[in-house]
Residue frames as a rotation matrix with the C-alpha (Angstrom) as fourth column:
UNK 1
-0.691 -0.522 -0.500 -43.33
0.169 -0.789 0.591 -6.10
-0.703 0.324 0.633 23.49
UNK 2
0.488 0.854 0.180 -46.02
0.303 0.027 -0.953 -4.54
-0.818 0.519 -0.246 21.34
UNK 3
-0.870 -0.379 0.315 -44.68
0.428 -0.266 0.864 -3.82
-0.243 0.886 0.394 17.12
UNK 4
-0.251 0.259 -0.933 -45.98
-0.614 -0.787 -0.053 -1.90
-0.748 0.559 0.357 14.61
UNK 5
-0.204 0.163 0.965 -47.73
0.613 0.790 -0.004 -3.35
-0.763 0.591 -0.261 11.65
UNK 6
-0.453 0.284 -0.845 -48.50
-0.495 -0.869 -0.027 -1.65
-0.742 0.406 0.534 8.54
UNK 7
-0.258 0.495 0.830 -51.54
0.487 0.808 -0.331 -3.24
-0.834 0.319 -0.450 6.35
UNK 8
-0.289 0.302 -0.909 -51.62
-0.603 -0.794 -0.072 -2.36
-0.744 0.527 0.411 3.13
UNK 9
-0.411 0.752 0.514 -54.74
0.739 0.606 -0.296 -4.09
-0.534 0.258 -0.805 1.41
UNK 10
-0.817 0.538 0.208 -56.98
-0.209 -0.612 0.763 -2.34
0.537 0.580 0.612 -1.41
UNK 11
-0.417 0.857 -0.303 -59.89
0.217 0.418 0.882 -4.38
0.883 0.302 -0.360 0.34
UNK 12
-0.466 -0.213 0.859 -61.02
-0.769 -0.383 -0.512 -2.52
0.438 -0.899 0.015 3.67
UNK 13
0.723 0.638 0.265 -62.91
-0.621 0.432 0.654 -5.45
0.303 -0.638 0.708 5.05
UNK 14
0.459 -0.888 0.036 -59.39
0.163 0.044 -0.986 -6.82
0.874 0.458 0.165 4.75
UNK 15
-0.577 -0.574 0.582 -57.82
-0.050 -0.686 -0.726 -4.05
0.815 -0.448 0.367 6.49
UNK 16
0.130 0.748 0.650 -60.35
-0.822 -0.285 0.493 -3.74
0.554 -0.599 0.578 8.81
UNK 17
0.965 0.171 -0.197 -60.50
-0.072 0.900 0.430 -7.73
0.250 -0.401 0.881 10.17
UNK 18
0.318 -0.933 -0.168 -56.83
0.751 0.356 -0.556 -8.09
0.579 0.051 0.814 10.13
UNK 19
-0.182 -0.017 0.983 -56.43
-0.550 -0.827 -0.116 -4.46
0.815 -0.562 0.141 12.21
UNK 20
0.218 0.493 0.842 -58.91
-0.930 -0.157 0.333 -5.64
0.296 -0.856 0.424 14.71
UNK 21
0.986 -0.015 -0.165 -57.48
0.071 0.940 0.335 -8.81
0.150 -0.342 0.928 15.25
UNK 22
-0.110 -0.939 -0.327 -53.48
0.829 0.095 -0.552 -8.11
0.549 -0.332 0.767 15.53
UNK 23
-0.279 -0.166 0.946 -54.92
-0.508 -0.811 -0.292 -4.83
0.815 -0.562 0.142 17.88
UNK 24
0.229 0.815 0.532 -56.74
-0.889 -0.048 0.456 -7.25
0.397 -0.577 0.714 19.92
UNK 25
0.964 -0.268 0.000 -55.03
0.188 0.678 0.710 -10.27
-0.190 -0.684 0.704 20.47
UNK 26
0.559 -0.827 -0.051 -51.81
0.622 0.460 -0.633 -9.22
0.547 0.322 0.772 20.01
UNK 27
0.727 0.282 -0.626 -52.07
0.517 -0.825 0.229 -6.00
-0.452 -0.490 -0.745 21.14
UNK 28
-0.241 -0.884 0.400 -50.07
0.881 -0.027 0.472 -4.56
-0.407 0.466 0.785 18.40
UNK 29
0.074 0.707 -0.703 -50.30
0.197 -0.701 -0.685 -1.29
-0.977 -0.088 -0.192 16.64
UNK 30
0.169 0.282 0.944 -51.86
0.961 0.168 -0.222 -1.06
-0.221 0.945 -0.243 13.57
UNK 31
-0.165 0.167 -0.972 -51.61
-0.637 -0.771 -0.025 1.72
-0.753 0.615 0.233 10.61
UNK 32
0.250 0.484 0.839 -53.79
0.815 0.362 -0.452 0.77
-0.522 0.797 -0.304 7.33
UNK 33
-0.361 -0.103 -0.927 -53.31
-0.495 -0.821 0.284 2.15
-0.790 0.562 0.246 3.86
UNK 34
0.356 0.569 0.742 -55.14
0.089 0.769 -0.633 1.04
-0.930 0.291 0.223 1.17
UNK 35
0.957 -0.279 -0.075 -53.20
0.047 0.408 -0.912 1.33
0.285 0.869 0.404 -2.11
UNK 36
0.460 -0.758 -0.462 -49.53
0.886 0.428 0.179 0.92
0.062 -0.491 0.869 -2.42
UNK 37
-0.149 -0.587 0.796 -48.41
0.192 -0.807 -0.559 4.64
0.970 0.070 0.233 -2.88
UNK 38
0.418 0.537 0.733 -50.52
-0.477 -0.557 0.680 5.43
0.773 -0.634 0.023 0.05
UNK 39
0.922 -0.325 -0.209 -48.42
0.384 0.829 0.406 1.96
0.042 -0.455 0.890 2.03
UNK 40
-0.272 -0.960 0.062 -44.89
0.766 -0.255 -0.590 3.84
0.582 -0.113 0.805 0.74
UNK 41
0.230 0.009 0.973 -45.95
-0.443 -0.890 0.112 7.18
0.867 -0.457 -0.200 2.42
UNK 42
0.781 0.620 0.072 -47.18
-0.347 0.335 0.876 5.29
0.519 -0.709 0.477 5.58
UNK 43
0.736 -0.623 -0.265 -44.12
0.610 0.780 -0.138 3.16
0.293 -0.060 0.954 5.79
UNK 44
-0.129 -0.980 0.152 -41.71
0.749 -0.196 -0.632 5.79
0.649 0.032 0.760 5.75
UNK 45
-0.029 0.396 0.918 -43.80
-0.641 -0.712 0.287 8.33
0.767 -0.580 0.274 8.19
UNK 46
0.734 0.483 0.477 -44.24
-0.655 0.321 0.684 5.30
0.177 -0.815 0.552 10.91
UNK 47
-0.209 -0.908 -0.363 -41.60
-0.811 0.368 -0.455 3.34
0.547 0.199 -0.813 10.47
UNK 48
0.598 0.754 -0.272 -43.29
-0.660 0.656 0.367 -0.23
0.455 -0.040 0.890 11.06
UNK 49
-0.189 -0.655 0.732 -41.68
-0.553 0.687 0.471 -3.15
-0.811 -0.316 -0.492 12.69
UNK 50
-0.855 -0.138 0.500 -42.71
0.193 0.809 0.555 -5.32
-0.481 0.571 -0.665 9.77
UNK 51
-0.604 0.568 -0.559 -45.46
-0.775 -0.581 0.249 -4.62
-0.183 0.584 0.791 6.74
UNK 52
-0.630 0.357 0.690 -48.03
0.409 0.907 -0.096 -7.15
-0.660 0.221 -0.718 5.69
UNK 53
-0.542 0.186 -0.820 -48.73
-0.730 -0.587 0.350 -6.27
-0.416 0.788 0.454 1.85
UNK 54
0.494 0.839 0.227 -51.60
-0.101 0.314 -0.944 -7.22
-0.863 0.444 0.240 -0.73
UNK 55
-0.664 -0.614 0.428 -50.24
0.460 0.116 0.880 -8.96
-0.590 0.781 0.206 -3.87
UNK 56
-0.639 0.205 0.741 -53.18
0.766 0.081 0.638 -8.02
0.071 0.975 -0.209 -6.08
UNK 57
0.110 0.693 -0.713 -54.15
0.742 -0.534 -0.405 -4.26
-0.661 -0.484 -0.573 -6.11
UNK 58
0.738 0.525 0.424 -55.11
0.586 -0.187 -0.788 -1.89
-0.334 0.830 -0.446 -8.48
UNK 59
0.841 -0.528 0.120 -52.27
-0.432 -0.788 -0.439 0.66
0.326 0.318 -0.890 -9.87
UNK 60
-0.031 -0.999 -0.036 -49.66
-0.843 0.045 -0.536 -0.16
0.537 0.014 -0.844 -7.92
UNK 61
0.678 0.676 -0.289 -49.40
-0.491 0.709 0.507 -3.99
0.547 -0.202 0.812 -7.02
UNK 62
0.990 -0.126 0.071 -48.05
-0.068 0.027 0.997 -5.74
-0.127 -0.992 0.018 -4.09
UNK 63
0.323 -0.935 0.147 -44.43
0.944 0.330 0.025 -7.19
-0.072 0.130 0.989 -5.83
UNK 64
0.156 -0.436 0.886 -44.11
0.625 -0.651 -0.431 -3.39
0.765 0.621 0.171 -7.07
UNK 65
0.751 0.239 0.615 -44.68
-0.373 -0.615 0.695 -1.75
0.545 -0.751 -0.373 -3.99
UNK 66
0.823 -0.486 0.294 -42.24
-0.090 0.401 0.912 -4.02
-0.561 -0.777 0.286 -2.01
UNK 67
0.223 -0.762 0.608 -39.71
0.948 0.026 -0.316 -3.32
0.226 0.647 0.729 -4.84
UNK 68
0.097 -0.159 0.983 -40.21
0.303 -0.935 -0.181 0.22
0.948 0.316 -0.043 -4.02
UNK 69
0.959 0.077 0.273 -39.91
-0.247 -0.251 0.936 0.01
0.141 -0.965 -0.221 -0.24
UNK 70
0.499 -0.861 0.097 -36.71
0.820 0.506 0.270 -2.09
-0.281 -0.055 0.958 -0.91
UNK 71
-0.040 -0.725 0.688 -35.06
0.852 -0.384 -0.356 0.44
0.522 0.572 0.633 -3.16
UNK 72
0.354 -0.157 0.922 -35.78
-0.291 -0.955 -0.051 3.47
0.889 -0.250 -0.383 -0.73
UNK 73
-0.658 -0.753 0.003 -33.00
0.008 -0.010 -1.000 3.77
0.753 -0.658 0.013 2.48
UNK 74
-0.791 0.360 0.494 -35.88
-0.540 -0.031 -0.841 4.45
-0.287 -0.933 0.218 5.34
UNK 75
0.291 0.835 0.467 -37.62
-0.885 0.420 -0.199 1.51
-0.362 -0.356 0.862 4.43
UNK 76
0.215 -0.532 -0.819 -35.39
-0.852 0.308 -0.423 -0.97
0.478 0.789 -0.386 3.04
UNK 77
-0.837 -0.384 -0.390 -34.90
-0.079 0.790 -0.608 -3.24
0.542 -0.478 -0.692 6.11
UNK 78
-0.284 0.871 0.402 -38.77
-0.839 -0.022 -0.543 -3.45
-0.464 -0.492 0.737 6.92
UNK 79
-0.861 -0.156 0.484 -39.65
-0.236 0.965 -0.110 -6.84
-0.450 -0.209 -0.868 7.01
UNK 80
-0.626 0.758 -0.182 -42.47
-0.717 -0.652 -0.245 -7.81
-0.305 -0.023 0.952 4.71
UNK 81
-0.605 0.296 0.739 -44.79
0.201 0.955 -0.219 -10.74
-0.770 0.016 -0.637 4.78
UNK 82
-0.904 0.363 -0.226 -47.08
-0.306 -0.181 0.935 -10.70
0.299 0.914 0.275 1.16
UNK 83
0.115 0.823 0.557 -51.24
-0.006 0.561 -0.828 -11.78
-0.993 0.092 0.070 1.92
UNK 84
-0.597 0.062 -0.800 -52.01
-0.764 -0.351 0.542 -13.34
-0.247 0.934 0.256 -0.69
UNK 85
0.445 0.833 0.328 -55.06
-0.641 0.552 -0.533 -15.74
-0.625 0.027 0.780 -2.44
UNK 86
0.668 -0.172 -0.724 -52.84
-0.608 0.434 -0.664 -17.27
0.428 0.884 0.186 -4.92
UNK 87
0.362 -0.054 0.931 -51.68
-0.797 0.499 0.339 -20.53
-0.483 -0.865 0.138 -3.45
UNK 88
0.933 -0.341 0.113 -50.22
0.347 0.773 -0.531 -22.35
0.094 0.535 0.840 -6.45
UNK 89
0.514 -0.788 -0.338 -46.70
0.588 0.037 0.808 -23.45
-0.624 -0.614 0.483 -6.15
UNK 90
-0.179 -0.735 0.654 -45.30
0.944 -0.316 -0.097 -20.99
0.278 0.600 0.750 -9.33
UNK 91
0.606 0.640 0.473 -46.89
0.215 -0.704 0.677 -18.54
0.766 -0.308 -0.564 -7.73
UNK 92
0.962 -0.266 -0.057 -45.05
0.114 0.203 0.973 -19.02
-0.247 -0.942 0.226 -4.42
UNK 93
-0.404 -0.893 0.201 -41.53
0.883 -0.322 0.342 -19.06
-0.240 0.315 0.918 -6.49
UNK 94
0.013 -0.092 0.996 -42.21
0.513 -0.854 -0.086 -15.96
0.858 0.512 0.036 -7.75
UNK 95
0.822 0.348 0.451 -43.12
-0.202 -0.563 0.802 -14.30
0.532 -0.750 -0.393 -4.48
UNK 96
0.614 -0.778 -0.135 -39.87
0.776 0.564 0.282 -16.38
-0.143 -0.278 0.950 -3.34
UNK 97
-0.228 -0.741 0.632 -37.57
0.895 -0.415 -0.164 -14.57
0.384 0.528 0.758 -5.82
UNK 98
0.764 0.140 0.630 -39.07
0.162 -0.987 0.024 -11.33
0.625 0.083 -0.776 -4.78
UNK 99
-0.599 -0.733 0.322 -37.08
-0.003 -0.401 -0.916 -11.62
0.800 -0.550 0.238 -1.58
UNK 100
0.145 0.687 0.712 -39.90
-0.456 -0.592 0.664 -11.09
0.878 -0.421 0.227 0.64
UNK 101
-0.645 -0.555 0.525 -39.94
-0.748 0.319 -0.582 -12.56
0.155 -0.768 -0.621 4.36
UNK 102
-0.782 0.381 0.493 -42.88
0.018 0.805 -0.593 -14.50
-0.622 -0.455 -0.637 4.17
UNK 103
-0.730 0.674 -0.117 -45.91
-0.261 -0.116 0.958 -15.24
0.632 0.730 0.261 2.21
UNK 104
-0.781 0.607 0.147 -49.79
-0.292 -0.147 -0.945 -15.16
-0.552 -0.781 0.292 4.23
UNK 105
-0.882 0.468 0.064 -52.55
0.091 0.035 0.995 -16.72
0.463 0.883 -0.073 2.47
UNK 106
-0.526 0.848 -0.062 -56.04
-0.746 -0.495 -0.447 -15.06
-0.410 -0.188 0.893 2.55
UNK 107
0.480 0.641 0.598 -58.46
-0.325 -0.504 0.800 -16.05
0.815 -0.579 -0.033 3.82
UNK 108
-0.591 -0.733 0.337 -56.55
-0.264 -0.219 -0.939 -15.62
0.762 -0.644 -0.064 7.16
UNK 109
0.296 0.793 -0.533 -57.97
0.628 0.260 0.734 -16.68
0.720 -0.552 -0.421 10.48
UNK 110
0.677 -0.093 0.730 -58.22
-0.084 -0.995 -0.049 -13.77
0.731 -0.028 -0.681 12.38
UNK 111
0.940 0.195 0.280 -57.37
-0.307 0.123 0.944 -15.46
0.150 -0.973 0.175 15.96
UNK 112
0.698 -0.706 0.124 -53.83
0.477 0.587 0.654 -16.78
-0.534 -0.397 0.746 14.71
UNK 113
0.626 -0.482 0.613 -52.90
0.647 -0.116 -0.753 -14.33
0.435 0.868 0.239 12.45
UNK 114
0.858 -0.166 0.486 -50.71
-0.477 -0.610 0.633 -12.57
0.191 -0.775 -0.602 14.79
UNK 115
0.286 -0.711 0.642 -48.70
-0.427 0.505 0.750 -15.90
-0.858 -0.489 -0.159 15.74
UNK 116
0.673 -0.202 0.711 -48.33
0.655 0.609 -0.447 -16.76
-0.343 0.767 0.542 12.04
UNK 117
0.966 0.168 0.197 -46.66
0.205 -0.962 -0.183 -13.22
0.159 0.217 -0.963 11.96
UNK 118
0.672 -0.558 0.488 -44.69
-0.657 -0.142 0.741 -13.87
-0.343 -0.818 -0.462 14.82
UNK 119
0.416 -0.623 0.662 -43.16
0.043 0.741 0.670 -16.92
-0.908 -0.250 0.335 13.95
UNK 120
0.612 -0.231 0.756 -42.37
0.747 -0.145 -0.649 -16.00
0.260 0.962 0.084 10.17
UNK 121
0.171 -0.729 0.663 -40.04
-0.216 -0.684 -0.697 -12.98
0.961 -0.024 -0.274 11.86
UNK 122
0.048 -0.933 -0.358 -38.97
0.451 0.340 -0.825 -14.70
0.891 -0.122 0.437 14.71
UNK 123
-0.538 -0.123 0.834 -40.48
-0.646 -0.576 -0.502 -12.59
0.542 -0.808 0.231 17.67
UNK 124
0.589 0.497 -0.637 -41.66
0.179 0.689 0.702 -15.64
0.788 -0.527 0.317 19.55
């Protein structure tokens, strides 16, 4: 079964690697936005199987964005995994508490980041 992703990353090399690697070995389809207003449009025009958000981006940042997908009705039960570089453990509770489904730490390897996807929501 092929899903929807929606990447929404300020950094396009980012977007870009992570695209070409869940279009290619997963064969999934991708939509990219790069800030987080541009991630709510996206989200609610495509309606993703599951979102994989940047924590740290300019204006609007990743906890706020995924506060603001939560609180609107056509996007509220999109699954979202956080990327993130920050890898200490208060760091991780916080992202916890958001609620989110999962947490991704960058730097990602491109070749499993697909099955690290998968198995954090369960579509093995």
């Amino acid at each position: 079964m092929s899903h929807r992703i929606l990447i929404i990353d300020d950094e396009e090399d980012i977007r870009d690697v992570a695209a070409l690697s869940l279009e290619t070995v997963a064969g999934w389809d991708v939509v990219v936005a790069s800030s987080g207003a541009q991630g709510l449009a996206r989200a609610i025009e495509h309606q993703p199987d599951a979102i994989l958000l940047d924590v740290m981006m300019p204006g609007m940042d990743g906890p706020t964005t995924f506060r603001e997908l939560r609180n609107n009705p056509a996007t509220a039960k999109i699954p979202v995994l956080l990327l993130t570089a920050k890898v200490q453990a208060s760091d991780q509770r916080r992202f916890a508490d958001l609620g989110v489904d999962g947490v991704l730490f960058k730097p990602f390897d491109p070749m499993t980041l697909s099955t690290q996807i998968a198995a954090v929501l369960g579509w093995n």
